[in-house]
N, C-alpha and C positions, 0 to 999 in steps of 0.2 A: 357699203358697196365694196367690192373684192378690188384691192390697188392692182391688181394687173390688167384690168378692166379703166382705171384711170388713167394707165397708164401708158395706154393704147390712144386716148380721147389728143389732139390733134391741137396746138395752143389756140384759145380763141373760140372755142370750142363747146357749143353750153349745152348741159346736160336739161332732159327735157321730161324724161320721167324714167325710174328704175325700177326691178320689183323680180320676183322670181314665182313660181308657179305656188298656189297653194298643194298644200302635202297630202292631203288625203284622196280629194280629186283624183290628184294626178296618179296615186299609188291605187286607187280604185279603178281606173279608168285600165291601167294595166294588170291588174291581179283578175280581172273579170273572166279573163280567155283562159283561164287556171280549172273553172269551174268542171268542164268536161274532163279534161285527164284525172283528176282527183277522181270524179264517181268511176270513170272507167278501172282506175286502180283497188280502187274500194272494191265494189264490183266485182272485179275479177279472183283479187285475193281474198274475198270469200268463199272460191271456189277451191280453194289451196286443201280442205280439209279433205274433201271426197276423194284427193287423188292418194292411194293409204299403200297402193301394191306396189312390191319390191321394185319391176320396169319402170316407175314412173320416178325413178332418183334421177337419170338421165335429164328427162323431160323439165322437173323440176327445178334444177338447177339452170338449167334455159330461162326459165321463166324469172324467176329471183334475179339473174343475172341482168335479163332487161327490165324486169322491174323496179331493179337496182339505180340502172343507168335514168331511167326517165323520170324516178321519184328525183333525184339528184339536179336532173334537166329544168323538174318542174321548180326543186329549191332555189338554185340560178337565176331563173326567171322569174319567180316572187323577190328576191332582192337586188336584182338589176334595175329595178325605178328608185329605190331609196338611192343606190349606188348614183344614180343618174341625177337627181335630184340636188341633192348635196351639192355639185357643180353646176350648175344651171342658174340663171344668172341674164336678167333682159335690159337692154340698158338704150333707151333712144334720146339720140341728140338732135341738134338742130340742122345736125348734116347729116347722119348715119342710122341705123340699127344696129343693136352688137347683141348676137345672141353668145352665152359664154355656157361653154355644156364639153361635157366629158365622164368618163367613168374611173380610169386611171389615168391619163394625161388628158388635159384640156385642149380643147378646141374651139375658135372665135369663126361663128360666122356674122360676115358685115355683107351688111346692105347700104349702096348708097340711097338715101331718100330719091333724090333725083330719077333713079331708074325704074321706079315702084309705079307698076300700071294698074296692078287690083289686088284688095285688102277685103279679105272675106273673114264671116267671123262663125265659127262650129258651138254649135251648144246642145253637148250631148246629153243623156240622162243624170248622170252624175253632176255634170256641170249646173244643168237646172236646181239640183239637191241643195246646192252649195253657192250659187251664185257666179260661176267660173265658167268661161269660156275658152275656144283655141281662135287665137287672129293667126290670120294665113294672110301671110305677104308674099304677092307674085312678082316678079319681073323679066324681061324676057333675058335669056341664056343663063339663067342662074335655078338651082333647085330653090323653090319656096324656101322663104322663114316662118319658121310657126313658134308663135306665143302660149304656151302650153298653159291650161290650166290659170288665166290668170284672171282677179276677181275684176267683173265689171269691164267686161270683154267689147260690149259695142260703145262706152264708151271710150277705150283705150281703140277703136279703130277711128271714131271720129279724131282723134289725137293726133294717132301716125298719118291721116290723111292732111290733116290743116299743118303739119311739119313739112310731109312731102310737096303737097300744093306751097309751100312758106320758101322750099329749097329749090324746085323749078320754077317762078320765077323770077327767085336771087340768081339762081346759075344759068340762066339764058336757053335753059329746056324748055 
């Protein structure tokens, strides 16, 4: 477990299960939306040979220019999930959620158990492949937390339910 992630955790404090998303899932699940601009690219710079007369150097240069910029776009976007990944980080206690994610600086979002009214669980095609799920934790005024990618998803939501039921009614919710 990452110490700044412990070091966050409250005295007294018990840790109740930690884990981060498996890797391919999760890099699968986002490389997928890749598929279309790729053929569109192919595709089109096949058409690059037929354009051969003098006026179309203008035109040309257009086109390499943004198909410069979006192959670039598309590179960014194939390596923004490993970027993402590497920090990411799920950590549930006997009082809290801590999801821990970032690309260049880290960010902690916490839930308290207490405020947690519905725990749904997403099981996409990839996830099926692989045995991995997304748990979505709702609460009201707060954006979801989503457990991305992780193995053995409906049982990891009966978990955070029998914590949260374990936390309202320790804390008088």
């Amino acid at each position: 477990m990452f110490e700044d992630v412990i070091s966050i955790l409250e005295p007294g404090e018990r840790l109740i299960w930690s884990g981060r998303p498996l890797l391919k899932p999760f890099m699968l699940k986002r490389l997928s939306g890749l598929i279309i601009p790729v053929v569109f690219i192919v595709f089109s710079s096949s058409l690059i040979p037929l354009f051969t007369t003098g006026w179309v150097i203008p035109v040309m240069s257009f086109l390499i220019l943004w198909f410069g910029i979006l192959g670039f776009m598309l590179f960014l976007s194939s390596i923004y999930p490993l970027l993402l990944w590497r920090n990411l980080y799920y950590v549930l206690t006997d009082k809290r959620i801590i999801v821990r994610k970032g690309v260049l600086g880290i960010d902690y979002d916490i839930l308290d158990l207490k405020y947690i009214q519905q725990i749904n669980v997403d099981i996409g095609v990839w996830d099926k492949f692989y045995g991995t799920g997304t748990v979505i934790i709702q609460a009201v005024g707060v954006t979801p937390v989503s457990l991305q990618s992780i193995p053995n998803p409906l049982s990891a939501q009966k978990m955070i339910k029998a914590a949260a039921e374990a936390r309202k009614s320790a804390g008088g919710l």
